[in-house]
Backbone as numpy.savetxt, mean C-alpha at the origin, in Angstrom:
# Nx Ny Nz CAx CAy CAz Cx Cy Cz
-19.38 -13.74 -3.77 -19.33 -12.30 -3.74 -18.93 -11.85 -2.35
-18.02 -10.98 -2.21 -17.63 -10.23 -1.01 -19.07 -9.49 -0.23
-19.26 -9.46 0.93 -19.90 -8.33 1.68 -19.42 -7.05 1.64
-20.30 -6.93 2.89 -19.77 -5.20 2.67 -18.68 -4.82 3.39
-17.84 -3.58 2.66 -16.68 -3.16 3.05 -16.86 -2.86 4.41
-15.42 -3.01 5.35 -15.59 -2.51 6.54 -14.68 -0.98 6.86
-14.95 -0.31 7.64 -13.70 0.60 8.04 -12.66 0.05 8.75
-11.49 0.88 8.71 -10.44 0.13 9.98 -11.29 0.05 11.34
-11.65 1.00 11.75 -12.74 0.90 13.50 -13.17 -0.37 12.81
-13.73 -0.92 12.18 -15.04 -1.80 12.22 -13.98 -3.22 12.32
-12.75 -3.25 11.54 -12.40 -4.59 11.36 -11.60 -4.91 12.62
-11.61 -6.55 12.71 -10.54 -6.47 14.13 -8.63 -6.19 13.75
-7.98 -6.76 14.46 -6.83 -6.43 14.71 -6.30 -7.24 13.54
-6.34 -8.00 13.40 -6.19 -9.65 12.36 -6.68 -8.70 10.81
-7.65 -8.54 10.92 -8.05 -7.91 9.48 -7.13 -6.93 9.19
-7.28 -5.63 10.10 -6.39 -4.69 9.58 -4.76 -5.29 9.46
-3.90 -6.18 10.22 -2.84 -6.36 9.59 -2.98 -6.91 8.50
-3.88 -7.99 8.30 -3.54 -8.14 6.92 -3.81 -7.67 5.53
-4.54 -6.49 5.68 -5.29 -5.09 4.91 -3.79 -4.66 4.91
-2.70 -4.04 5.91 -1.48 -3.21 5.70 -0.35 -4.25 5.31
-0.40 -5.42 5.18 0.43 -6.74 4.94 0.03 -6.87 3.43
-1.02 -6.78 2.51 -1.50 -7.10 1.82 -1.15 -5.52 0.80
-1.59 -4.35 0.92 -0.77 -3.08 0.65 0.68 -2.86 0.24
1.44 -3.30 1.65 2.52 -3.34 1.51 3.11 -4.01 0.84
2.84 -5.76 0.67 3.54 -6.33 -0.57 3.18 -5.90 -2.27
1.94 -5.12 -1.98 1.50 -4.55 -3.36 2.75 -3.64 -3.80
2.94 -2.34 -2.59 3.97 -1.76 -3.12 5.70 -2.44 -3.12
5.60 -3.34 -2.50 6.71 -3.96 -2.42 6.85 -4.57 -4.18
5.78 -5.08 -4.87 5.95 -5.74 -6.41 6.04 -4.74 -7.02
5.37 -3.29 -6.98 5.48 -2.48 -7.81 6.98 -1.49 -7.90
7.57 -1.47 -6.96 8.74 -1.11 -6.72 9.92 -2.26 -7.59
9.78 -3.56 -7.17 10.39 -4.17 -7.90 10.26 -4.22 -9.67
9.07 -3.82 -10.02 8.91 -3.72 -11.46 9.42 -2.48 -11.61
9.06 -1.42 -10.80 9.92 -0.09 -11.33 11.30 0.00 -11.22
12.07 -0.91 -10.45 13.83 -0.90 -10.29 13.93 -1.43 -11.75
13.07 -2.56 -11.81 13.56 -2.79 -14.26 13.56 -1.93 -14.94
12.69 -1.18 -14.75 12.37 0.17 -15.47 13.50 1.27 -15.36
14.20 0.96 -14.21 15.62 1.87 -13.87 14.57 3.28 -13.02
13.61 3.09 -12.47 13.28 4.14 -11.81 13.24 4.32 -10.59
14.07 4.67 -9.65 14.96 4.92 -8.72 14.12 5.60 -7.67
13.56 6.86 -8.29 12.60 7.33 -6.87 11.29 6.63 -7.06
10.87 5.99 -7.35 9.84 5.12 -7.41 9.89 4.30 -6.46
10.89 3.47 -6.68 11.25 2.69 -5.64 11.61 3.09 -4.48
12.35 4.13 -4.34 12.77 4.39 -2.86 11.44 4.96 -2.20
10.30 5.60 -3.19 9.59 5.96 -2.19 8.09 4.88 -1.84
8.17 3.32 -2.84 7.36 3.03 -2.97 7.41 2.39 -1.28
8.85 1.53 -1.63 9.44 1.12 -0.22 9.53 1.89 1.00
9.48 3.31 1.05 9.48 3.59 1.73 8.24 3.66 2.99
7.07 3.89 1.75 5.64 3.98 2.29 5.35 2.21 2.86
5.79 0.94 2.01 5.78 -0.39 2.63 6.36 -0.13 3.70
7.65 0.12 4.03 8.42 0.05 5.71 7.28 0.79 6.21
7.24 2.07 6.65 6.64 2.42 7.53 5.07 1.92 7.93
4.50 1.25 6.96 2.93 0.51 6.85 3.64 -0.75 7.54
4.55 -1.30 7.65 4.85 -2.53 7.87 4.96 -2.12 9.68
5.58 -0.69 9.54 6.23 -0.75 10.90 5.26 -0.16 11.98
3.93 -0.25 11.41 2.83 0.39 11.96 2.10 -0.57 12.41
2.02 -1.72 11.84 1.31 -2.87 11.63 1.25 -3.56 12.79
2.43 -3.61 13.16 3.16 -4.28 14.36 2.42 -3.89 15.58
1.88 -2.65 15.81 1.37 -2.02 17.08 0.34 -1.19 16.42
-0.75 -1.94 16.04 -2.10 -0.92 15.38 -2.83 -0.98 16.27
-3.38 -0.19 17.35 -4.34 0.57 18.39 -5.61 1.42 17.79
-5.94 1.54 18.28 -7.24 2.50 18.07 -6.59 4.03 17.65
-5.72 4.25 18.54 -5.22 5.61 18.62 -4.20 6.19 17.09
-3.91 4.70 16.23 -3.19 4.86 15.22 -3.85 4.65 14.20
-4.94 4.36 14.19 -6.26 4.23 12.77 -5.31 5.51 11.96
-6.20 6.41 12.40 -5.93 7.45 11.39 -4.37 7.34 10.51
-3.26 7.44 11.26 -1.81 7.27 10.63 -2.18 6.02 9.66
-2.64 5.06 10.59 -2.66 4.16 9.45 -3.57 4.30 8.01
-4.86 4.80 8.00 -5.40 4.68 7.19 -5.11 5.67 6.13
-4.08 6.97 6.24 -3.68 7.71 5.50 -2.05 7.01 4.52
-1.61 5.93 5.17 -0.73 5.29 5.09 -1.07 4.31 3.78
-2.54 3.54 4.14 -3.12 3.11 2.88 -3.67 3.52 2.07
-3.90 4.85 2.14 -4.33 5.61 1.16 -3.21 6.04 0.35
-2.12 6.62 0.74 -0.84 6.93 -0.09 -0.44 5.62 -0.66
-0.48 4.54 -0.10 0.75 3.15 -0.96 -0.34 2.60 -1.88
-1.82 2.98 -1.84 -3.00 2.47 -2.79 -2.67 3.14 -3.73
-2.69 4.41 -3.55 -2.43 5.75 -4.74 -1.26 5.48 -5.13
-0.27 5.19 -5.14 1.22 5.16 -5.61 0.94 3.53 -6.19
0.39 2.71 -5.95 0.36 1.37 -7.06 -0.65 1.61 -7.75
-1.72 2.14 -7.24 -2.78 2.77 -8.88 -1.67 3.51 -9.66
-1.08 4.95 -9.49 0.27 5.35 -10.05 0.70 4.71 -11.26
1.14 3.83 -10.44 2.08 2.96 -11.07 1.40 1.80 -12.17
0.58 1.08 -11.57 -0.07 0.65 -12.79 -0.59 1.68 -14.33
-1.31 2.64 -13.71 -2.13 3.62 -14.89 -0.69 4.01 -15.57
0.88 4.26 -15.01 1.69 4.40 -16.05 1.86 3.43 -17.00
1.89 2.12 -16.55 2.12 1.64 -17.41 1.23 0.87 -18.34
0.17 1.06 -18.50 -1.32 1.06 -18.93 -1.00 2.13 -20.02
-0.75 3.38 -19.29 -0.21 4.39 -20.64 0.60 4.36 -22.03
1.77 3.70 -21.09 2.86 3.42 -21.83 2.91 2.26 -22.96
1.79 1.53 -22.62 0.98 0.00 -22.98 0.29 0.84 -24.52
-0.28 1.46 -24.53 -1.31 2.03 -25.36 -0.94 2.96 -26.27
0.29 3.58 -25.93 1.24 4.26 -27.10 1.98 3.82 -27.68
């Protein structure tokens, strides 16, 4: 069983990249399942939210928590999104 969750402040440098490394390839698969689907802004914006999480990653400071953690909150929400569509689409 996992412990307890940490915040970004709480985890070190190592954790949080691989918390925005781990995100980002999430939206990176879900983008690729939505280009089959032929859905176009899906992808451009799933990828879009991966680049910039990727390009944050690189230089995460104290001073960039916040950017960052709003960063994983949008590419979490856009692959929940994306799953619950097709969970939908599953069931009709």
């Amino acid at each position: 069983m996992h412990g307890i969750s940490k915040t970004l402040t709480e985890m070190t440098l190592v954790e949080r990249s691989n918390l925005l490394e781990t995100v980002a390839e999430a939206l990176e698969a879900t983008a690729d399942e939505a280009g089959e689907e032929g859905d176009a802004t899906f992808v451009a914006n799933s990828m879009c939210v991966a680049n910039t999480i990727r390009g944050i990653s690189g230089n995460l400071g104290s001073q960039d928590l916040v950017a960052a953690e709003l960063l994983l909150e949008q590419g979490i929400m856009l692959v929940h999104q994306f799953s619950n569509r097709n969970e939908a689409r599953t069931l009709h």
